[in-house]
Phi, psi and omega in degrees: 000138195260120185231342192221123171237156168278174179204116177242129178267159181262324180281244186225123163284152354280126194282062174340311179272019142247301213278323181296339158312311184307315158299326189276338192285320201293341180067008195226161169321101167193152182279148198222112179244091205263142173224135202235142158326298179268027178310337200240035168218183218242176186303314187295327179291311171284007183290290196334321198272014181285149207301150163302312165230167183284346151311328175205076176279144170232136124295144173184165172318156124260167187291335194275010170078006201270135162277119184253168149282122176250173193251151191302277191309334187252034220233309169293310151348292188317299163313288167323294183304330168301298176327297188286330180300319168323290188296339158325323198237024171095003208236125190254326213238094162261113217245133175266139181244072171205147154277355185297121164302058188307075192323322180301000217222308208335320201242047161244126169291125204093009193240129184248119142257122191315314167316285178303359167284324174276339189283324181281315185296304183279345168280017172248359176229352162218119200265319175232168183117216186220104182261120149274184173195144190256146189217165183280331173232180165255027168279341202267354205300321216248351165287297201306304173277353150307314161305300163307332205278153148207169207295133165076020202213117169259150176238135169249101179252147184244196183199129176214158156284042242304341177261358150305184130357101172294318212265012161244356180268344167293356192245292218291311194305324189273328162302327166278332167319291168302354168264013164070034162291150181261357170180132172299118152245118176281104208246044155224196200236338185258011163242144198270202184269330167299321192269344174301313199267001167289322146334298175301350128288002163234355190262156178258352196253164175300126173245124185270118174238129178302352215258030199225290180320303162298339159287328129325294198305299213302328163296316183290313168357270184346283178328290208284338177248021174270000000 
């Protein structure tokens, strides 16, 4: 019976602003043993880590709620090292809490990315057409749509902080809205089930929240080893 999962953050736990939205979409009983890349380390230390080229910014949290840019290669590192502790303490069944797709993870076991879960859902709901997407910086705009384009499908991308403003990732969302996009992806980890669903109400189109998707697979988990 599956009783306990990891959760690794990129940033520094507790992630206060995710897991409980997680818990409440998953509905079920279960221990969440959260870990941050950057847990043991201090602000000057994490200055050092800002990405090296603009392809490969990652944003994410600190505890003190401050938001940082991190470098890609060292980020993956970083992860991996979460994982053996997690596997250190017995935690087989790990939720990555980033959208970013990390290819180097791909053959690590037990490891659910929150990316390929979002990669499916929209090619399942838009085969031609205009996908937006929403990002955390507007450095990342030009990663973001590199990531998204395929064949019959234009991508538009906006940029809000999820650790911002609430009322600019709703102008930005209601700004792709308005460009006739046939559906929304919220392409960080750190917007949440409130701005999600205040979105869903001003917008016509379908919104994708990764922290909504994972929390499905983590239910069907659950469920299926109960």
């Amino acid at each position: 019976m599956l009783t306990k999962i990891g959760a690794v953050t990129i940033g520094q736990s507790p992630r206060d602003d995710i897991l409980p939205d997680l818990k409440k979409l998953m509905g079920v009983e279960i221990v969440i043993e959260e870990i941050g890349v950057l847990d043991n380390l201090e602000k000057e230390e994490i200055r050092k880590l800002s990405p090296r080229r603009s392809e490969d910014i990652l944003m994410t949290r600190l505890r003190n709620k401050e938001s940082v840019a991190l470098d890609y290669g060292w980020v993956v590192k970083g992860i991996r090292k979460c994982l053996a502790d997690l596997r250190a303490e017995g935690v087989e069944t790990i939720a990555l809490l980033c959208t970013c797709h990390f290819s180097e993870l791909e053959d690590e076991r037990g490891l659910i990315q929150v990316s390929k879960l979002m990669e499916e859902k929209v090619k399942e709901m838009i085969k031609k057409g205009c996908l937006g997407v929403l990002i955390p910086s507007v450095e990342q705009i030009l990663q973001s749509e590199k990531r998204w384009q395929r064949p019959g499908v234009k991508v538009i991308v906006a940029s809000a902080s999820p650790y911002g403003q609430r009322d600019e990732i709703i102008s930005a969302s209601n700004a792709l809205a308005k460009q006739q996009v046939d559906l929304i992806v919220l392409d960080c980890i750190g917007y949440d089930l409130s701005v999600y669903r205040r979105i869903g109400q001003i917008v016509s189109v379908p919104v994708i929240l990764p922290l909504e998707l994972l929390a499905q697979n983590l239910k069907g988990l659950t469920s299926s080893l109960l």
